[in-house]
C-alpha positions as a Markdown table, in Angstrom:
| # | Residue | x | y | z |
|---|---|---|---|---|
| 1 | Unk | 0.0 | 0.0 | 0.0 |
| 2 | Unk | 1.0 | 3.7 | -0.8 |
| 3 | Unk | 0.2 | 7.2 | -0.5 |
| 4 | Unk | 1.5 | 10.0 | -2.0 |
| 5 | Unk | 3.4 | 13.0 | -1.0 |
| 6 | Unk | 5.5 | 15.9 | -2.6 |
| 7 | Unk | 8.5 | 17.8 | -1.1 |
| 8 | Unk | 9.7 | 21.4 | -1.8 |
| 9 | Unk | 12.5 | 22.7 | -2.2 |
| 10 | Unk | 13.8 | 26.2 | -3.5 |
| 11 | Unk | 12.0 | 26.1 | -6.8 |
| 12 | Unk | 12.0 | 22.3 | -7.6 |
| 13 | Unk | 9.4 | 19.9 | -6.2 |
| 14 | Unk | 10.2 | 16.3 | -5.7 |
| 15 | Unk | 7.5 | 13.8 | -5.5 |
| 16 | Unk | 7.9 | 10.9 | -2.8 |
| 17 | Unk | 5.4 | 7.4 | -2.1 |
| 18 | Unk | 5.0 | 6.6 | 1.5 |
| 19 | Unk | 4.7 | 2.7 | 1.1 |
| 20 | Unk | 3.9 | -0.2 | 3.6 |
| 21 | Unk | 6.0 | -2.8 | 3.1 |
| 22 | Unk | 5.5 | -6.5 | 4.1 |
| 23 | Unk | 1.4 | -6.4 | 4.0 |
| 24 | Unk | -1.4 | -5.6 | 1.7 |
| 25 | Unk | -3.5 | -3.2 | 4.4 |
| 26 | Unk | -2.6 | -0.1 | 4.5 |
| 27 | Unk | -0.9 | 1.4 | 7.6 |
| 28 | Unk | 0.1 | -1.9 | 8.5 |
| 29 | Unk | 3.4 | -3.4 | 7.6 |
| 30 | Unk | 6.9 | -1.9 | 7.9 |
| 31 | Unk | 6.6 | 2.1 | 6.6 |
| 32 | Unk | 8.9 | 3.6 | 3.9 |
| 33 | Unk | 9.6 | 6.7 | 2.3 |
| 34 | Unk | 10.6 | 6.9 | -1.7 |
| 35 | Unk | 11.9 | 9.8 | -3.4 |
| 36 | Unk | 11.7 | 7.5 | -7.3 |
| 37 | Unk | 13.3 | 10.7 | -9.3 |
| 38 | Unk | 15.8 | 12.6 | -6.7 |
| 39 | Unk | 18.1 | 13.8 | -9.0 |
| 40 | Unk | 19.3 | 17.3 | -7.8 |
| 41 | Unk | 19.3 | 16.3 | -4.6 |
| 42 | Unk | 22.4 | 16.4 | -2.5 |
| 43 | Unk | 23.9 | 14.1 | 0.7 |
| 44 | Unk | 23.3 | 17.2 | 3.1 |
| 45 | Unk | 19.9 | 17.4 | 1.7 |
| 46 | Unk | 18.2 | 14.6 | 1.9 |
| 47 | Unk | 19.9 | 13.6 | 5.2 |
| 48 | Unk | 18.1 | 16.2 | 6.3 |
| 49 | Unk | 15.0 | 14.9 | 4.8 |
| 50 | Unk | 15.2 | 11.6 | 6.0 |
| 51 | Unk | 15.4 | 13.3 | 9.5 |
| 52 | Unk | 12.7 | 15.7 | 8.9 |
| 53 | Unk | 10.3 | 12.1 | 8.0 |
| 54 | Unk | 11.4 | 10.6 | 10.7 |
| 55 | Unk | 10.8 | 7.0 | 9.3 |
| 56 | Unk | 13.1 | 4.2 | 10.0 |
| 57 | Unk | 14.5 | 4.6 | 6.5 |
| 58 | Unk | 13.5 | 6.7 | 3.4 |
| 59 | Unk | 15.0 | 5.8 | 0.0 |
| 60 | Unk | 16.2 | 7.9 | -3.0 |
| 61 | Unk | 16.1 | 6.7 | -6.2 |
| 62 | Unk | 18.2 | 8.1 | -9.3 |
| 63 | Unk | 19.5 | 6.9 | -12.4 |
| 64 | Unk | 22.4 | 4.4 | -12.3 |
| 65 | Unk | 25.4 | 5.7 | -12.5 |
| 66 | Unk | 26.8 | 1.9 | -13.8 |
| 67 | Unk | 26.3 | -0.4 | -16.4 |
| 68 | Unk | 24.0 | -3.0 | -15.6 |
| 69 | Unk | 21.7 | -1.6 | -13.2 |
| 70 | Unk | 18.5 | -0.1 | -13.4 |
| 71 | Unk | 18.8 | 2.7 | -10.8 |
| 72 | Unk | 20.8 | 3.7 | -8.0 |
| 73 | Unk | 19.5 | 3.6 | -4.5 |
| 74 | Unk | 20.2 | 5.2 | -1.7 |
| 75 | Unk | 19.0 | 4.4 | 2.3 |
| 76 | Unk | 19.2 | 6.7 | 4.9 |
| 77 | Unk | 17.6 | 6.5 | 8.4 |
| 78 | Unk | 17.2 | 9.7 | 10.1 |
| 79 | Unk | 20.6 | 9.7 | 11.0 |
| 80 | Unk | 22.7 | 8.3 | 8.4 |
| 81 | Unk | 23.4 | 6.6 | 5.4 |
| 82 | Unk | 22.9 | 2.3 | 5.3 |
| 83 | Unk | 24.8 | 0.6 | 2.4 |
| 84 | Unk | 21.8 | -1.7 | 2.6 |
| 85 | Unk | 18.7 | -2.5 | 3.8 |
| 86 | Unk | 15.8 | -5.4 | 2.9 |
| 87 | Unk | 12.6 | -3.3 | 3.2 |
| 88 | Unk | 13.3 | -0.3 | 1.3 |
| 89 | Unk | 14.9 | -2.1 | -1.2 |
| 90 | Unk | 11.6 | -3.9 | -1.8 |
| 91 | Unk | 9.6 | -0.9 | -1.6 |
| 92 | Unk | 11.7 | 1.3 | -4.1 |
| 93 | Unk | 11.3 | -1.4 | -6.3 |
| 94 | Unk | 7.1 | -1.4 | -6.2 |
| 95 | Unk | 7.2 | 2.4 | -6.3 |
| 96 | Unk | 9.7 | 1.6 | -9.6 |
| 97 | Unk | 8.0 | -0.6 | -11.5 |
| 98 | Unk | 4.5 | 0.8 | -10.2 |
| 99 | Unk | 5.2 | 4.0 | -11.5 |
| 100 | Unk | 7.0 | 2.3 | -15.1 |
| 101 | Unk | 10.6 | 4.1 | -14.1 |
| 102 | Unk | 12.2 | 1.3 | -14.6 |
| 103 | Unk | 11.0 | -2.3 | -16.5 |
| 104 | Unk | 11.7 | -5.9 | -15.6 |
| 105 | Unk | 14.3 | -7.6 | -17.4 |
| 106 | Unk | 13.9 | -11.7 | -17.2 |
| 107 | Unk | 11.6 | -11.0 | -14.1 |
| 108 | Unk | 13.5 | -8.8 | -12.3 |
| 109 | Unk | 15.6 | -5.6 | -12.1 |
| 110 | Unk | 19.1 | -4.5 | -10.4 |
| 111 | Unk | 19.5 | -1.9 | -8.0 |
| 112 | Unk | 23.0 | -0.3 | -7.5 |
| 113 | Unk | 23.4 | 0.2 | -3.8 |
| 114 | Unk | 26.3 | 1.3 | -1.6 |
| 115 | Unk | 26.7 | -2.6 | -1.3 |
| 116 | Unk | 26.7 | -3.2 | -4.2 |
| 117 | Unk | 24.3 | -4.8 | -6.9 |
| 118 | Unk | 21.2 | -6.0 | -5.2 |
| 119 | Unk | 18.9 | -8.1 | -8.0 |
| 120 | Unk | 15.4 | -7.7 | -7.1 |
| 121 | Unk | 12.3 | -10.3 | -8.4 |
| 122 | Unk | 9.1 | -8.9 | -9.6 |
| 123 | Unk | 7.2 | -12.2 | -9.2 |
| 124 | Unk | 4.4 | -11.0 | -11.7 |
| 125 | Unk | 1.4 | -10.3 | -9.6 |
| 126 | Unk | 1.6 | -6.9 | -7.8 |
| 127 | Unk | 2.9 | -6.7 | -5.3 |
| 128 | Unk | 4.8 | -10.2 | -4.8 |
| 129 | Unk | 8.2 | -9.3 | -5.2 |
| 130 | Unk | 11.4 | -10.5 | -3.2 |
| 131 | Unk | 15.3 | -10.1 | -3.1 |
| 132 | Unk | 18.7 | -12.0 | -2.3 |
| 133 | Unk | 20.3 | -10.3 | 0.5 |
| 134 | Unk | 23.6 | -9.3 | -1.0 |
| 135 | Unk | 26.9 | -11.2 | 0.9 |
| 136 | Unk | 28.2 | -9.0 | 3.6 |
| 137 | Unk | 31.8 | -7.2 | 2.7 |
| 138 | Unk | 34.7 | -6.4 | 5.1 |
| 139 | Unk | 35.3 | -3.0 | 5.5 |
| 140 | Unk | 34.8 | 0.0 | 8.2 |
| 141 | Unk | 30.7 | -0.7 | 8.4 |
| 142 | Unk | 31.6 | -5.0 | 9.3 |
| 143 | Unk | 34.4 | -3.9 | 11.9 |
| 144 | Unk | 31.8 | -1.4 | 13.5 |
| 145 | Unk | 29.4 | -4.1 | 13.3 |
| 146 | Unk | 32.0 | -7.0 | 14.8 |
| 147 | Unk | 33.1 | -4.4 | 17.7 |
| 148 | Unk | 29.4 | -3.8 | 18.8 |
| 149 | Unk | 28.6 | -7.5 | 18.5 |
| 150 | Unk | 31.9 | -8.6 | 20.7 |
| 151 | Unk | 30.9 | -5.7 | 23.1 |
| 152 | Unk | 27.2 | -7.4 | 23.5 |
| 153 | Unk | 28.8 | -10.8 | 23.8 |
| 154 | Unk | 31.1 | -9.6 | 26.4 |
| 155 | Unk | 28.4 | -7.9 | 29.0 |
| 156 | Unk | 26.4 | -10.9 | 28.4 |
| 157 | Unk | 29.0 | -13.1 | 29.5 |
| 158 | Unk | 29.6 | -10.7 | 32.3 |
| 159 | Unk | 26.4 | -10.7 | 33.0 |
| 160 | Unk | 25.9 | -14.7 | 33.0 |
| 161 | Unk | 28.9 | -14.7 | 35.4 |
| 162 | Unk | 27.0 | -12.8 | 38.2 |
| 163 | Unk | 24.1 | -15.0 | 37.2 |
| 164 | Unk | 26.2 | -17.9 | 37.8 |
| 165 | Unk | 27.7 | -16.4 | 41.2 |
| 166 | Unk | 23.8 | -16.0 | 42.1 |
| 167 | Unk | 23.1 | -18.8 | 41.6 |
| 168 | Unk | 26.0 | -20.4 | 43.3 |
| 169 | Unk | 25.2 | -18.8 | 46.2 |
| 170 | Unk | 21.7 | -19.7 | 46.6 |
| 171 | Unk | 22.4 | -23.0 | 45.7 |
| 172 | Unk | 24.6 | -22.8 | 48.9 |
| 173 | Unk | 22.3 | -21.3 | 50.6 |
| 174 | Unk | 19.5 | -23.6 | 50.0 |
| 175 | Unk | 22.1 | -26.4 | 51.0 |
| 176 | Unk | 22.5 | -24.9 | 54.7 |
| 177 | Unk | 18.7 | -24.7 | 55.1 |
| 178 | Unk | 18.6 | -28.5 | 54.1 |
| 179 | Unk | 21.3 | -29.1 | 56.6 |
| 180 | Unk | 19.5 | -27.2 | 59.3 |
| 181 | Unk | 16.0 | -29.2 | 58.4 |
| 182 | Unk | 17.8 | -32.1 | 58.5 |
| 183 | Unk | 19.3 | -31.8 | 62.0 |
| 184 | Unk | 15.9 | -30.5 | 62.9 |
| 185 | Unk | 14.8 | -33.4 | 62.1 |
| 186 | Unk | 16.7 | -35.4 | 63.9 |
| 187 | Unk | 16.2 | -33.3 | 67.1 |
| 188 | Unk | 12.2 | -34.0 | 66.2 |
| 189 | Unk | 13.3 | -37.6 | 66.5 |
| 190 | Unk | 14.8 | -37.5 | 69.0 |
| 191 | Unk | 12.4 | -35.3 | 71.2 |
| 192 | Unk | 9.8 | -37.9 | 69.7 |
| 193 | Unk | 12.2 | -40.9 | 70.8 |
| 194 | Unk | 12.6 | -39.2 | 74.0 |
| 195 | Unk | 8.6 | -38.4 | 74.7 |
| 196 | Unk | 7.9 | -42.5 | 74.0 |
| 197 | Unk | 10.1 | -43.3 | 76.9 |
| 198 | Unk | 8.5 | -41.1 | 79.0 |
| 199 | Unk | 4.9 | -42.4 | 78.6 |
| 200 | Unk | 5.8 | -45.9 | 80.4 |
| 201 | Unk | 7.5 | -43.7 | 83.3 |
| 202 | Unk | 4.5 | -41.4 | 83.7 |
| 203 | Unk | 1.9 | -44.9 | 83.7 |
| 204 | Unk | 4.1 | -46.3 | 86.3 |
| 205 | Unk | 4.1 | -43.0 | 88.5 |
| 206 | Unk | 0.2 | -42.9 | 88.0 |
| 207 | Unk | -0.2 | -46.5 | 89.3 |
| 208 | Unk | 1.9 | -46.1 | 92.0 |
């Protein structure tokens, strides 16, 4: 589902889709901003666009810039640029072929991304269409993505260690309460054992 939009700016306006992705009601689904003819439009500008929207990610489409591609795509989140992304690379497409911008070739098209190409299936019947997720590169954006994930691993092993120390200590703990219900126990027995022998000496005191 989609709904239409325009943006202004200086003299020029630029048309953009709002489109829900994953679902076929509309305002359901994951929402998506697409800019399908941003030409003109610089980095500074629509970083500040995508942070004006306020969307999880807004996608600019322009004409490819390489051979073998049938636009360039560009994903930014209200903070910065992605060199990929799953649903805004489905939604640029329906807004593309919706909108006849760009035509399917053996089924599908290929978008140029910051990841590189990213071939996209139009599975015939609007709007079925799906993607390979393009093999993830070395480079600054994996290290970033390594350090954070060793960082998360790290606290959660820190924080399974005091889990584990917890739960050492109340496992010791609830071995000194069995040790104290067991020798309360066996003072119970014993105070039982002890009250049995009385009973004949009290019957003998009564009788005499």
């Amino acid at each position: 589902m989609s709904t239409r939009g325009h943006y202004r700016m200086t003299m020029k306006t630029y048309r953009y889709r709002a489109v829900d992705v994953f679902t076929e009601t509309r305002l359901e689904g994951n929402p998506l901003a697409v800019f399908p003819e941003a030409s003109g439009l610089d980095d500074a500008t629509v970083q500040r666009i995508a942070n004006e929207l306020n969307l999880a990610e807004t996608a600019f489409a322009f004409p490819a810039s390489q051979a073998g591609h049938d636009a360039r795509v560009r994903i930014f989140t209200p903070r910065r640029e992605m060199p990929f992304a799953g649903h805004p690379t489905i939604g640029t497409t329906f807004v593309l072929l919706d909108e006849s911008l760009v035509t399917a070739r053996q089924g599908g098209i290929v978008l140029q991304e910051n990841i590189g190409p990213v071939a996209v299936v139009d599975g015939g019947e609007q709007p079925l269409i799906w993607l390979t997720t393009p093999p993830i590169r070395s480079g600054p954006l994996a290290v970033t993505v390594t350090r954070r994930a060793v960082a998360v691993t790290r606290r959660a092993v820190a924080v399974t260690r005091r889990v584990v120390a917890v739960t050492r200590r109340a496992v010791a703990a609830t071995r000194r309460v069995v040790a104290g219900t067991r020798r309360a126990v066996a003072v119970t027995r014993r105070a039982a054992a002890a009250t049995r022998r009385a009973v004949p000496i009290a019957r003998a005191l009564s009788l005499s």
